[in-house]
ROZA-609844 format. One line per 5 residues: their letters; for each residue y, z, x of N, C-alpha, C, O, CB. Coordinates in steps of 0.02 Angstrom, whole numbers, m for minus. Each point is the difference from the previous one (the first is absolute). Glycine has a CB too. Layout:
N
a	Y,Z,X,Y,Z,X,Y,Z,X,Y,Z,X,Y,Z,X | ...
END
This chain:
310
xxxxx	m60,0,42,60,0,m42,62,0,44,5,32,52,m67,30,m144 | 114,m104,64,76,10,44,44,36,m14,36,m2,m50,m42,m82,69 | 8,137,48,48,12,m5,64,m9,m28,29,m52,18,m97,60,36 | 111,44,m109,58,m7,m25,56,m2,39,12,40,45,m62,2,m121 | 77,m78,64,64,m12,58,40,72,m7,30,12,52,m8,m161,m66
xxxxx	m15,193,m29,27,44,m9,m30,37,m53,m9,m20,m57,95,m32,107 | m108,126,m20,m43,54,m23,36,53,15,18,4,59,m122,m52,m45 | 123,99,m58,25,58,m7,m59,55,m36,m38,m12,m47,163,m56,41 | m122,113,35,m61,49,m37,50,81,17,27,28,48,m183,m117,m9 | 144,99,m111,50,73,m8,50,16,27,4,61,6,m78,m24,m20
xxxxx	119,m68,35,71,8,31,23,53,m44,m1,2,m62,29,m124,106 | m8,161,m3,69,58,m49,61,m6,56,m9,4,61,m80,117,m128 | 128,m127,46,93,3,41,30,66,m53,m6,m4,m61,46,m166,96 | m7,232,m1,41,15,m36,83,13,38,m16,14,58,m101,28,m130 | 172,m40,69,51,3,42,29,80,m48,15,7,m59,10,m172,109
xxxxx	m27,210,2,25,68,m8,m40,18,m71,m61,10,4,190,m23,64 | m112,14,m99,m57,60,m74,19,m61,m47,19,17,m56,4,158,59 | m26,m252,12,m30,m50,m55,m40,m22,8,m10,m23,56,73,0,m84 | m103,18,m15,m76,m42,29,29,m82,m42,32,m10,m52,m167,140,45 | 110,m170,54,26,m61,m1,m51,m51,m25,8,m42,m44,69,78,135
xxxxx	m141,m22,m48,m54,m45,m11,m49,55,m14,17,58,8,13,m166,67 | m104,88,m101,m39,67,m36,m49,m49,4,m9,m47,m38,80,138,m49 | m123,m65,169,m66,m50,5,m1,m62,m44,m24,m14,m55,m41,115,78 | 107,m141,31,8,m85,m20,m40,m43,4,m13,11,59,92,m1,m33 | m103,m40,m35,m76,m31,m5,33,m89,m16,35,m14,m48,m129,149,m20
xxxxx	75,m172,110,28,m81,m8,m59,m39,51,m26,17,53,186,9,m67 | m166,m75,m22,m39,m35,42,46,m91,6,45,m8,m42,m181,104,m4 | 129,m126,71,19,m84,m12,m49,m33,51,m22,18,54,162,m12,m85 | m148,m52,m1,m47,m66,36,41,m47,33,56,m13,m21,m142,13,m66 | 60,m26,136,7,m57,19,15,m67,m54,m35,m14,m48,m34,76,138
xxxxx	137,m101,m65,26,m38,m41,18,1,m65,8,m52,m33,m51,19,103 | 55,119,m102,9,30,m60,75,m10,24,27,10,55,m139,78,m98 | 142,m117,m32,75,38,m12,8,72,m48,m2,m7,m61,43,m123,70 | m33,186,16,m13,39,m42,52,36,m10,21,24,53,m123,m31,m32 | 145,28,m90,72,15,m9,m19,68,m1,m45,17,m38,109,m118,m26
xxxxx	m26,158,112,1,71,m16,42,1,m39,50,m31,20,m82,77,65 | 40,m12,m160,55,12,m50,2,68,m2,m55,28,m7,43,m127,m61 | 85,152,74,14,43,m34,75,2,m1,40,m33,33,m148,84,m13 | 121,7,m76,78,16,6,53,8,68,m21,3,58,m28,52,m157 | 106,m51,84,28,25,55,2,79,31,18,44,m38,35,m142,m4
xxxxx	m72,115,113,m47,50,8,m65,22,m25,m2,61,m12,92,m48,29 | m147,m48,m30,m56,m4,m26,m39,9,84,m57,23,m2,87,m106,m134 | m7,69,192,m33,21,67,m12,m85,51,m33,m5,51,m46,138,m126 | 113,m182,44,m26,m90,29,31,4,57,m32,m34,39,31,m50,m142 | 52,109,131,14,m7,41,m23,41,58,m12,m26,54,82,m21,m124
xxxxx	m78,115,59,m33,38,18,m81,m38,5,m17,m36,47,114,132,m95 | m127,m84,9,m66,m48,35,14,m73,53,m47,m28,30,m13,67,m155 | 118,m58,129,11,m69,51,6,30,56,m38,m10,47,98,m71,m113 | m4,126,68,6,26,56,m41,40,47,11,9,60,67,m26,m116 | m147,48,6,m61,8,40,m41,m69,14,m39,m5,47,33,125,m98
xxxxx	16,m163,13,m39,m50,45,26,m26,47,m43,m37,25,m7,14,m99 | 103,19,106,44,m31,35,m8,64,54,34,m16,49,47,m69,m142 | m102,130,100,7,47,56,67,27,0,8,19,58,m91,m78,8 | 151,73,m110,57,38,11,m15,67,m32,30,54,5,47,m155,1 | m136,81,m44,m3,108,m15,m78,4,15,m37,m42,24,135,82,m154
xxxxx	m110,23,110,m76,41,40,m3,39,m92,34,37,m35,m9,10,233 | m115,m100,m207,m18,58,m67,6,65,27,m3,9,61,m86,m78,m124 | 101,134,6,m33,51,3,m99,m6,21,m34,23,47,155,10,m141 | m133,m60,53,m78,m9,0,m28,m78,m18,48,m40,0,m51,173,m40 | m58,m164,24,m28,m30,m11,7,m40,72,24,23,52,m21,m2,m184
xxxxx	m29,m81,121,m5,m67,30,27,m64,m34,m2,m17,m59,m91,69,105 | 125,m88,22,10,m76,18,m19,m47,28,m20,7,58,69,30,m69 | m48,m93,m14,m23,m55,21,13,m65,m11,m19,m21,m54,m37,89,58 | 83,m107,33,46,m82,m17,m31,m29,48,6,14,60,120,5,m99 | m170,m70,11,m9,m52,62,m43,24,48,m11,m31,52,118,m8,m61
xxxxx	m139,106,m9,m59,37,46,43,42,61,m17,35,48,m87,m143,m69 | 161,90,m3,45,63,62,23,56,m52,12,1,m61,58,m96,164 | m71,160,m27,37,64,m62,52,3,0,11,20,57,m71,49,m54 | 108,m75,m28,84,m1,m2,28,72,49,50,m2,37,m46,m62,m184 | m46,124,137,19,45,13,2,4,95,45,23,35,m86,17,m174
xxxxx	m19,m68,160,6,m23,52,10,m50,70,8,2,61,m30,61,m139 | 14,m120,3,25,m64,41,56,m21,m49,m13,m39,m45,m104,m6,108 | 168,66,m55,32,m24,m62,49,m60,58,38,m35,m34,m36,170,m82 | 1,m147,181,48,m58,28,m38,m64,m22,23,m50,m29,27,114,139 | m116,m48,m89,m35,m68,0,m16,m25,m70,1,m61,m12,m52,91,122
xxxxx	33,29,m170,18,m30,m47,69,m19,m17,5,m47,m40,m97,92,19 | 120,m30,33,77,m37,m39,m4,m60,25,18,m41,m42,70,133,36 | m108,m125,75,m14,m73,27,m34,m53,m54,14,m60,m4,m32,120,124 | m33,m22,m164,m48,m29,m13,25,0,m97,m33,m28,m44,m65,70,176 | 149,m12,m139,12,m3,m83,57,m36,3,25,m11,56,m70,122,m105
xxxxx	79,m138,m16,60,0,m23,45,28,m41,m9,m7,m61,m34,m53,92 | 92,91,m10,12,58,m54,74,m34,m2,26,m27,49,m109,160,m23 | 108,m128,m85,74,m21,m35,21,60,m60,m39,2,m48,10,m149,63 | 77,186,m16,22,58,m30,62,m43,m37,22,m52,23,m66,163,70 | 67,m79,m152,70,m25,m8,40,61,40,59,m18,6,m75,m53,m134
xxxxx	9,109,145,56,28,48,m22,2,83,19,37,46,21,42,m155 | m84,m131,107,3,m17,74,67,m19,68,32,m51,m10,m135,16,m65 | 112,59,111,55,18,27,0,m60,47,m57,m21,11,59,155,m31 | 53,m170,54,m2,m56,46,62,16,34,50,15,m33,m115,m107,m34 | 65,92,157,54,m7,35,71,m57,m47,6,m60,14,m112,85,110
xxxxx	127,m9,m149,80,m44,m42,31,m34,58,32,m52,m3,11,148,m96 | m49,m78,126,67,m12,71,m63,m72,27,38,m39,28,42,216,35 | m124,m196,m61,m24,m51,14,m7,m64,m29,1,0,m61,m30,78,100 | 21,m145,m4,12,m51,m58,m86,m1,m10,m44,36,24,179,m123,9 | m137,40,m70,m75,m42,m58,m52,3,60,m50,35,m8,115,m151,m87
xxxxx	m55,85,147,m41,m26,62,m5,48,43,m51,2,33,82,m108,m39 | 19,158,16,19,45,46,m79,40,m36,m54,3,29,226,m4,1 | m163,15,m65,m58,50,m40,m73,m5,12,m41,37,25,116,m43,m114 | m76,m71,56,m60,m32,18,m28,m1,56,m61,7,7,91,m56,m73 | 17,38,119,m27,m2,104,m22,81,m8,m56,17,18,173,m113,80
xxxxx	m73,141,m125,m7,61,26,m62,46,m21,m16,53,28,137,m68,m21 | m165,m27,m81,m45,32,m49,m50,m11,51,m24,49,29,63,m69,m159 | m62,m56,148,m33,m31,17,m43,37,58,m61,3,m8,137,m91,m42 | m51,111,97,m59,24,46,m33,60,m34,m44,23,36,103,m60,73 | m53,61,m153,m33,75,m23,m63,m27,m24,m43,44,m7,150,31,m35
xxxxx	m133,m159,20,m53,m25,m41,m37,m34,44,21,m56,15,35,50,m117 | m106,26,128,m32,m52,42,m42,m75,m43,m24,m48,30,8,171,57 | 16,m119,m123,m11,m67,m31,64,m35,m41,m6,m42,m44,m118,86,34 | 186,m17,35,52,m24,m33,2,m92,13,m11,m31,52,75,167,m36 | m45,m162,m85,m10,m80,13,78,m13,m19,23,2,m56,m170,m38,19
xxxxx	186,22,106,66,m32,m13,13,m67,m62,37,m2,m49,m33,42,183 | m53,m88,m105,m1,m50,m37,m1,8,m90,38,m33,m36,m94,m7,153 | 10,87,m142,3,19,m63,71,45,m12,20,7,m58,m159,m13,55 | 172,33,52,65,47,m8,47,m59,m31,30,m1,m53,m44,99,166 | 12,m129,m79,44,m67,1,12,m41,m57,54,m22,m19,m92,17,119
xxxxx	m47,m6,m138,m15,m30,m53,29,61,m61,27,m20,m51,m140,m61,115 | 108,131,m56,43,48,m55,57,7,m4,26,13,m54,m92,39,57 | 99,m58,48,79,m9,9,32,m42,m15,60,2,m14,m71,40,79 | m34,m101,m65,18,m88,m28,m4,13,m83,44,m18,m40,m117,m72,154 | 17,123,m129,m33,m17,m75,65,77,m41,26,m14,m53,m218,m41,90
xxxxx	203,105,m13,45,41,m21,66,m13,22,33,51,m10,m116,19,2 | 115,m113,31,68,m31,m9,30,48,48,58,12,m19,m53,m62,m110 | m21,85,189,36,53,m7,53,m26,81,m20,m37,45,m88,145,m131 | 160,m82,83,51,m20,39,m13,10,72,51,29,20,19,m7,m111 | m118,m33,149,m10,47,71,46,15,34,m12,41,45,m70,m80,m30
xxxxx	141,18,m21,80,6,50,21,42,m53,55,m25,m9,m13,m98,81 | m48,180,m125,24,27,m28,m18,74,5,m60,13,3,77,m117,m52 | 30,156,49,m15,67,34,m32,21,m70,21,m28,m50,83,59,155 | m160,21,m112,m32,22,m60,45,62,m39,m22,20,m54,m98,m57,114 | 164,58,m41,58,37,m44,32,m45,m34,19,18,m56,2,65,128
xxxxx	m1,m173,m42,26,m37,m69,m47,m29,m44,9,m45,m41,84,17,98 | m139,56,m44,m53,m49,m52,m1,36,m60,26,55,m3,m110,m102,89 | 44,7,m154,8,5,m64,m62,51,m6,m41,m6,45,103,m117,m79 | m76,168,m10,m45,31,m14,m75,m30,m3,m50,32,16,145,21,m63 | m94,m132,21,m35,m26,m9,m40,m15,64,m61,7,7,124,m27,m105
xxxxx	m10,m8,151,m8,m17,45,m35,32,52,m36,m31,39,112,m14,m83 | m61,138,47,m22,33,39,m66,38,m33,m22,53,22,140,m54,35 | m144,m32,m108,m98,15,m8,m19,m51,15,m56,5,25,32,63,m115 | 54,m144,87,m43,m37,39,4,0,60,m52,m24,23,49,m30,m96 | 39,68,114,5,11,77,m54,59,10,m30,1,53,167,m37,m34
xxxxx	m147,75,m57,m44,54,m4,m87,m14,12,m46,20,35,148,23,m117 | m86,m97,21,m79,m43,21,m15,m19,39,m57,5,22,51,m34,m81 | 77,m17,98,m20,m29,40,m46,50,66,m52,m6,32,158,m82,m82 | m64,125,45,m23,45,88,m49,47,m33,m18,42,41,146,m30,48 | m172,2,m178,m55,26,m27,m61,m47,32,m45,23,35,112,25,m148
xxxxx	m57,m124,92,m53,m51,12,m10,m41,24,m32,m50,m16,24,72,m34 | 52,1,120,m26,m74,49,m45,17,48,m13,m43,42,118,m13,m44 | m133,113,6,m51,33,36,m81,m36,m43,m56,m6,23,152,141,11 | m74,m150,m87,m52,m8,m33,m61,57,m10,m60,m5,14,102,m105,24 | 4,176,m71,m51,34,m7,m52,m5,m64,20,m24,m53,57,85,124
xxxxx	m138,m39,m66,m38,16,m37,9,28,m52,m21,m26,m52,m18,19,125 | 81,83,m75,20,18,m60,61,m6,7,30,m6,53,m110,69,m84 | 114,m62,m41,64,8,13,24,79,m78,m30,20,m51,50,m201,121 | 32,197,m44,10,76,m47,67,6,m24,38,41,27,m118,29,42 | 104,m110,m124,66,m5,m31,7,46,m32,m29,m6,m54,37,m89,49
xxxxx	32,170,12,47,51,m30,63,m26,m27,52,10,32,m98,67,44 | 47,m111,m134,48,m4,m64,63,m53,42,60,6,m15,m89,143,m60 | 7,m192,121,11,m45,50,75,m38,m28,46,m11,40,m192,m3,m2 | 148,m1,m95,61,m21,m49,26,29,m68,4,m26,m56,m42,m65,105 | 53,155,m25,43,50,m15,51,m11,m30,11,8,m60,m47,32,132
xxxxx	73,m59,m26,68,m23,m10,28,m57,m19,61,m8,7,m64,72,54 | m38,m115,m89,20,m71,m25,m29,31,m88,m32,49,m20,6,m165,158 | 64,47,m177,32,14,m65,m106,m1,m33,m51,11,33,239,m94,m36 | m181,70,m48,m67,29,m22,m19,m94,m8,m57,m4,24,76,166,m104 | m1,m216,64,m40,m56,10,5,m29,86,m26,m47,30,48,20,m173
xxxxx	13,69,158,m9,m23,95,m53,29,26,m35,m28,43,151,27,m13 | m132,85,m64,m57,24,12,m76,m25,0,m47,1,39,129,62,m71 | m69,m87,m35,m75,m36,m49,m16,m52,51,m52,m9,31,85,16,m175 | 29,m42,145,m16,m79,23,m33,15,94,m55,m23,15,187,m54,m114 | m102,106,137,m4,33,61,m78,43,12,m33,m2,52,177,9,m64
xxxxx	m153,15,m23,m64,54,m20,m69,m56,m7,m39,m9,47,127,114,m133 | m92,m133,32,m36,m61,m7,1,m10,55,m25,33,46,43,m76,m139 | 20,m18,95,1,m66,68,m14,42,70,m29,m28,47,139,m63,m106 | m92,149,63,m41,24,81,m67,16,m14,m43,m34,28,142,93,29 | m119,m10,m100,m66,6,m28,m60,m49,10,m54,6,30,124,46,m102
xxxxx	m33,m115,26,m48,m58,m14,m14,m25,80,m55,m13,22,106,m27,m158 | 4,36,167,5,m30,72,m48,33,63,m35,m33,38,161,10,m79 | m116,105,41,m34,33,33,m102,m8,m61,m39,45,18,197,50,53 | m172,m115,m95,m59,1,m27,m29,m49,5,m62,2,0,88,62,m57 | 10,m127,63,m4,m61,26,m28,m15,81,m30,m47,26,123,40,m117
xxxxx	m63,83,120,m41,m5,73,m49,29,m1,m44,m18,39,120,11,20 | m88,68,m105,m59,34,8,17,58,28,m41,32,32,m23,m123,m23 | 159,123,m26,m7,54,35,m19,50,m53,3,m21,m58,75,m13,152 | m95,93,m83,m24,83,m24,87,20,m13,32,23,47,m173,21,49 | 166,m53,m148,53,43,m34,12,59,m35,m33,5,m52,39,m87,56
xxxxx	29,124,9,9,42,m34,76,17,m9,42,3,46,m156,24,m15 | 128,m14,m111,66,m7,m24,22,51,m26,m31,20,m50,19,m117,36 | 61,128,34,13,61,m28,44,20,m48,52,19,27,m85,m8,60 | 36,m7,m155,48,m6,m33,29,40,m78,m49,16,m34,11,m113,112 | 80,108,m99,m14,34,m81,43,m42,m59,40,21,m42,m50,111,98
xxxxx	m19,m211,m41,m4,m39,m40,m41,m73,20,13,m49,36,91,120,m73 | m172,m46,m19,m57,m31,10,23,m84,m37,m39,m45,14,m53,179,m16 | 135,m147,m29,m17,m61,m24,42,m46,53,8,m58,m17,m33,96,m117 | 50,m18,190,32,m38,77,m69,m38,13,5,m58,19,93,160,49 | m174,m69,m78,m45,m3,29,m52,m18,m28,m51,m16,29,99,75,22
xxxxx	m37,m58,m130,m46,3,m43,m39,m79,m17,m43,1,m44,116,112,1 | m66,m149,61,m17,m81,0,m25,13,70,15,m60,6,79,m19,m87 | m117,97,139,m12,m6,60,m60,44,19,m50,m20,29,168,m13,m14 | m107,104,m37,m19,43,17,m106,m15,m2,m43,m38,m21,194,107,m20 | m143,m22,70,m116,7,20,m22,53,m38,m40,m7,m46,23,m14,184
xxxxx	44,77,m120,2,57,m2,55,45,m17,54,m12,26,m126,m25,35 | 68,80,m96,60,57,m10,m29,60,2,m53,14,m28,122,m77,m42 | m28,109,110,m1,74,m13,58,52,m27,43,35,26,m116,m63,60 | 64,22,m110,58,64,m29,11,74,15,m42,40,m20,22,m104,m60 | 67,81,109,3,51,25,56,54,m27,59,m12,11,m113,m58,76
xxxxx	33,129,m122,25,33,m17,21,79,m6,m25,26,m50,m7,m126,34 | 70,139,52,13,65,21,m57,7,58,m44,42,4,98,6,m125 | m39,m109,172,m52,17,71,m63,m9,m9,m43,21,39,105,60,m3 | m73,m112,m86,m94,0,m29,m15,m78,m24,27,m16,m53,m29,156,m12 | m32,m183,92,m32,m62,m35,m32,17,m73,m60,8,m11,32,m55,132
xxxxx	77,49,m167,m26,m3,m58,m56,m70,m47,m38,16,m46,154,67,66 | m107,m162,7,m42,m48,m23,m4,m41,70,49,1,36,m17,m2,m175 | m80,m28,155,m12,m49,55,m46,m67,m58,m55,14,m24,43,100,161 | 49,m188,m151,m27,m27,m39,22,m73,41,45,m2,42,m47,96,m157 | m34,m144,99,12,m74,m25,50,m15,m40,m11,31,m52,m89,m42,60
xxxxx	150,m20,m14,43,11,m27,m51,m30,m75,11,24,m55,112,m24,163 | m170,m47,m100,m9,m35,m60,m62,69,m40,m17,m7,m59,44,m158,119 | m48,212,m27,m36,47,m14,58,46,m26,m20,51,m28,m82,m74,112 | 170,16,m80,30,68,m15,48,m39,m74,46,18,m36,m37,62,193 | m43,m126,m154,48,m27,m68,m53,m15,m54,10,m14,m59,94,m50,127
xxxxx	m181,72,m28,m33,m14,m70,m44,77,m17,m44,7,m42,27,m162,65 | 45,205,22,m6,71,m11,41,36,m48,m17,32,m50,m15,m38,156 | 113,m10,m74,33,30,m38,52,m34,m63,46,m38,17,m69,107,90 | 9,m52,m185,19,m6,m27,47,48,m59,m5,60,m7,m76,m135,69 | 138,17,m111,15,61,m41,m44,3,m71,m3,m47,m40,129,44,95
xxxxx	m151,51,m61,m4,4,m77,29,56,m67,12,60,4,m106,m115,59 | 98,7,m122,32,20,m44,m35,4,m62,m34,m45,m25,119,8,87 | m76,93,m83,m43,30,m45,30,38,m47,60,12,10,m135,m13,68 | 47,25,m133,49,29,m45,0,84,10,m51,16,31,32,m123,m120 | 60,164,72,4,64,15,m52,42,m19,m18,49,33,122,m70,m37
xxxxx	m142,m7,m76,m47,49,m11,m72,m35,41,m55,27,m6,121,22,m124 | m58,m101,165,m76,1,50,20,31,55,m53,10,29,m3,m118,m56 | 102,133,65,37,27,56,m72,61,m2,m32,3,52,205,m37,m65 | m190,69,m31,m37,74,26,m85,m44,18,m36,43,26,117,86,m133 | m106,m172,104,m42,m35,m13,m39,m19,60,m60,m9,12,125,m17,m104
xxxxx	19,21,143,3,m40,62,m30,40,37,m39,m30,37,133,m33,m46 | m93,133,20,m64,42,46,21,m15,63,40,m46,11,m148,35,m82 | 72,63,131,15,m18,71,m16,m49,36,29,m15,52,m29,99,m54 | m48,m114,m22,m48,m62,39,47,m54,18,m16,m42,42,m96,58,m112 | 174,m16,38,46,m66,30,57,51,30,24,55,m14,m44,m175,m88
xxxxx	29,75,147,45,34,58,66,m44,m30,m5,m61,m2,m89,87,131 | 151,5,m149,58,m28,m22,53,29,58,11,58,15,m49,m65,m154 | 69,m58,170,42,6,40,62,27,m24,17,55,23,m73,m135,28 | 95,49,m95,54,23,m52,2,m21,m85,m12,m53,m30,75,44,146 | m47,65,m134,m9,10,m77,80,17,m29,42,43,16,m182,13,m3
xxxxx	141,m106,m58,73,0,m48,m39,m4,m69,m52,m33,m10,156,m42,92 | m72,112,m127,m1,6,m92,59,8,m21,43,43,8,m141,12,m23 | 92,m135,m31,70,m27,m29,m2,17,m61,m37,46,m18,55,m138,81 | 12,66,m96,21,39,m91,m111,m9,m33,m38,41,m25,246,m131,m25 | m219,6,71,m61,7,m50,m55,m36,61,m40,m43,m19,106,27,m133
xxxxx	m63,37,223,m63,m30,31,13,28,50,56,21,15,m82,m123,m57 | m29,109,80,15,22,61,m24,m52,62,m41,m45,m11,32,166,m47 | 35,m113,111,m24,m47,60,m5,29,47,35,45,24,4,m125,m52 | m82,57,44,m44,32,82,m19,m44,59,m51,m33,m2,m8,106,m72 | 94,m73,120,m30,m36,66,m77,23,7,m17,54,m23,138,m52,90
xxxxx	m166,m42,m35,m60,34,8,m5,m36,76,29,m49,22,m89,72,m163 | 11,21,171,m34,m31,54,m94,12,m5,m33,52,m1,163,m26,79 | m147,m82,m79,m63,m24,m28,m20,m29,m57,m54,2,m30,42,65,88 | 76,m100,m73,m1,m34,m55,m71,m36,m41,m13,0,m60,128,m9,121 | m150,m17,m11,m65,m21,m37,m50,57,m33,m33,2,m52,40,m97,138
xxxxx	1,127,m47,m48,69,m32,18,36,m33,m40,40,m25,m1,m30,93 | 98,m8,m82,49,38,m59,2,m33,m73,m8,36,m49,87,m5,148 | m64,m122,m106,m24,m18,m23,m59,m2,m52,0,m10,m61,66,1,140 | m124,22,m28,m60,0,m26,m9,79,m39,m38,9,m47,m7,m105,147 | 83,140,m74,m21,54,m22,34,4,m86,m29,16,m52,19,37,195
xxxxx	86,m76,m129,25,19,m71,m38,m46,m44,m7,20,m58,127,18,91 | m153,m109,m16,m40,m32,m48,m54,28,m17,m27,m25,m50,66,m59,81 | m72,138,m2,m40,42,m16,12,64,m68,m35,30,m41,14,m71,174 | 80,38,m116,44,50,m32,18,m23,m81,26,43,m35,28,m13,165 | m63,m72,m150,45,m48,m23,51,3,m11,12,m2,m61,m73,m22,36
xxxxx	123,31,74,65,m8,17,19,m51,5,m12,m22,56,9,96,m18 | 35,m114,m77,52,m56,m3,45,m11,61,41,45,m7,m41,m22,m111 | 11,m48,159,68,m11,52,15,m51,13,m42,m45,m5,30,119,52 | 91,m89,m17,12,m58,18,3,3,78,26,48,29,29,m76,m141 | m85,m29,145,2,23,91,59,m70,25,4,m56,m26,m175,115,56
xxxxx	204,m38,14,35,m62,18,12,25,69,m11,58,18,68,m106,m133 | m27,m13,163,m15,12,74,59,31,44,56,m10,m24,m135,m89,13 | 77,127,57,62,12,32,21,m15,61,m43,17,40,31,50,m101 | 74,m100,97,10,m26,57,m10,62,49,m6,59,m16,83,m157,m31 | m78,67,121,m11,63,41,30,32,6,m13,59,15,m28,m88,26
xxxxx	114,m2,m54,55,75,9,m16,45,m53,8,57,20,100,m116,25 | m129,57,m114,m12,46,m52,m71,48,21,m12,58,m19,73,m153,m75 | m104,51,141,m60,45,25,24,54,50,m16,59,4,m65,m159,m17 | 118,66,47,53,34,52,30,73,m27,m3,53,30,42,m181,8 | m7,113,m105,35,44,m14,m49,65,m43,10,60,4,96,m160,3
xxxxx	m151,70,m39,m26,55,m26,m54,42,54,m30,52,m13,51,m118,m106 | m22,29,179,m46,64,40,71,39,31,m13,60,m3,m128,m134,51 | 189,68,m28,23,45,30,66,39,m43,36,48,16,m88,m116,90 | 49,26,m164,56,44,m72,m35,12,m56,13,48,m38,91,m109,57 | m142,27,m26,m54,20,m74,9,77,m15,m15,47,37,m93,m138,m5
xxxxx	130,92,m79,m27,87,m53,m71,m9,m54,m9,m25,m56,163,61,34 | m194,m3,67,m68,22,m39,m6,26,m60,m48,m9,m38,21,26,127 | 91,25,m104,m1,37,m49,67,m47,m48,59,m12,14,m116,145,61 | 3,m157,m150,45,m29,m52,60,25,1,11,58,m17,m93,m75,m46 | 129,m25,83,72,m5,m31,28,m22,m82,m21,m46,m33,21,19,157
xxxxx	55,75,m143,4,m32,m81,65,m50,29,44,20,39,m83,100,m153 | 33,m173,91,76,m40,m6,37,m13,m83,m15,m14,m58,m38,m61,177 | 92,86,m89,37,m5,m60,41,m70,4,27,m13,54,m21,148,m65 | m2,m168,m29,38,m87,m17,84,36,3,18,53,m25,m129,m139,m91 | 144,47,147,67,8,m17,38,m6,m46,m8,m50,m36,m6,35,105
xxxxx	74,69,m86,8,m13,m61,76,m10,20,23,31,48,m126,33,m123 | 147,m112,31,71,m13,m17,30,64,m9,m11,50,m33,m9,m158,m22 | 58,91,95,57,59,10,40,25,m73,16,m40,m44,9,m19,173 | m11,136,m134,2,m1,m58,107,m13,9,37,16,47,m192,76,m95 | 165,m115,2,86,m22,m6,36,70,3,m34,37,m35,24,m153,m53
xxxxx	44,138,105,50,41,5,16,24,m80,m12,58,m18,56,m120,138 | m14,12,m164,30,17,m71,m61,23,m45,11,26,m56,90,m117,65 | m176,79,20,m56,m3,m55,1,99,23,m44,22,m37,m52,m191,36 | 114,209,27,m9,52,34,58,66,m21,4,59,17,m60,m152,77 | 98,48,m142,55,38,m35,m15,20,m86,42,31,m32,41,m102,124
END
C-alpha cells in the first residue's frame, strides 16, 4: 500500500491554556486534492504550520512526503509548495530580483518553467513588488510556490484578498492546473464552494477536531435536508443523527447526515417527508453551526403602524 503523502496521527497543539487542535487525525493520498474546511480559528492554520516545521505538536505525529517536519523541516520545505495569503515578500525588490533570490533554496528549481509563469501571469519583472496589484502579488507567489515543481503543494486561503469572483475564478484555474500535473494538494480554507467543483476530498474541521472526512460526492449524497411535519418530529428517535434542526409554524426541517439510512428508517415508520439536496457550503455549515436541538421560528410579521397603537 502507498504511502500517504501526508499522515497526521493525534496531533494536539495548545498555545498557553487553549487547546487548539484535540488528537488530529488527517490522512491525504497521493495526487488527492483535498480541501481542509473550517471557520475562522477552527485550528487550519495552525495544522499548516505544523506541517511546514514553524511549530512543534504538543504530542502526536508527522509526516509529509515520508519526512518529519519536526525534524527535517529545511529539507522539507525544499520539497513542498506552500503559498499563504499573508505570505510575506522582500517589497523593496523587483519581479526578477525575487525570483534569482528564491531560486537557490530549491534544488530542482526549473528556471525555464519560472519564466513560462511569468509570461502566462502577465506579471511586470522590472517592477518592485510593493507597486504591484494585489492580484499580482499571489501570482508572483506561485510563481516562486511552483517552479520547483513540487509534489505537493499546500494553499492557506492563498486569495484572500481579491474580490470574491477573482477568488472563484483563481481557485479553480490553479486547482484544475496543479491536478493536471498530478500534484498532491491541499487547500485550506472556510469557504468550500472556492473548491467545491474540484475538490477529492474534504475534511472539516471543527473546535480543533476533524468532525467529517468525505468525498465530496459521498458528502452530498449523505447529507441531506428533510422536512417533515411537527407531529412526526417525536417519531424520529435517536437512530438519525440530525446535524441541525429548525420548527417553523407547520413543519419541521432537519439536516441529516446519513441520509440513506434515515430515509429507510422513517419509511419504516411510516413518516411522510420531503428530502431535497444541499450545496457544500450548507453541509459546511451545518457541521460546524448546526443546532441539534429544535429551534421554533417564527415567520415575520409587519410592523405594527404607530397610529394602530393609540
Amino acid at each position: 500500500m502507498t504511502e500517504p503523502v501526508i499522515q497526521i496521527r493525534n496531533v494536539s497543539k495548545s498555545f498557553r491554556n487553549t487547546n487548539v487542535l484535540d488528537e488530529l487525525d488527517l490522512s491525504v493520498s497521493a495526487g488527492e486534492t483535498f480541501a481542509f474546511l473550517g471557520r475562522n480559528g477552527a485550528g487550519k492554520t495552525t495544522t499548516i504550520k505544523l506541517m511546514m516545521g514553524l511549530l512543534t505538536p504538543d504530542s502526536g505525529e508527522l509526516s509529509l512526503l515520508g519526512v518529519n517536519p519536526v525534524t527535517d523541516a529545511v529539507k522539507l520545505r525544499s520539497m513542498i509548495g506552500y503559498l499563504a495569503e499573508d505570505q510575506t515578500m522582500y517589497d523593496w525588490m523587483r519581479v526578477d530580483e525575487i525570483i534569482r533570490f528564491v531560486a537557490p533554496f530549491y534544488p530542482t528549481w526549473d528556471q525555464k518553467l519560472a519564466n513560462e509563469y511569468v509570461k502566462q501571469f502577465a506579471l511586470p519583472v522590472r517592477t518592485r513588488i510593493k507597486h504591484l496589484s494585489k492580484g499580482q502579488t499571489v501570482r508572483l507567489g506561485l510563481v516562486l510556490a511552483l517552479s520547483h515543481r513540487p509534489e505537493l503543494v499546500i494553499l492557506d486561503d492563498p486569495a484572500l484578498g481579491l474580490d470574491p469572483i477573482m477568488r472563484r475564478d483563481f481557485n479553480r484555474d490553479l486547482v484544475t492546473h496543479l491536478q493536471a500535473e498530478g500534484r498532491t494538494v491541499l487547500y485550506s480554507s472556510h469557504l468550500l464552494y472556492e473548491v467545491e467543483a474540484v475538490a477529492d476530498t474534504v475534511a472539516i474541521l471543527h473546535e480543533g477536531k476533524i468532525v467529517r472526512t468525505a468525498a465530496t460526492e459521498d458528502l452530498r449524497r449523505d447529507v441531506k435536508r428533510f422536512t417533515l411535519s411537527p407531529q412526526d418530529l417525536s417519531k424520529v428517535g435517536t437512530q438519525i443523527e440530525v446535524l441541525d434542526g429548525r420548527l417553523l409554524v407547520n413543519e419541521v426541517s432537519l439536516i441529516v447526515d446519513g441520509a440513506p439510512q434515515a430515509a429507510q428508517l422513517l419509511e419504516q415508520e411510516g413518516i411522510s417527508c420531503r428530502i431535497s439536496d444541499l450545496n457544500l457550503d450548507e453541509i459546511f455549515e451545518a457541521f460546524v453551526m448546526g443546532d441539534r436541538k429544535i429551534r421554533l421560528e417564527w415567520p415575520e410579521r409587519e410592523p405594527v403602524a404607530a397610529s394602530s397603537l393609540t
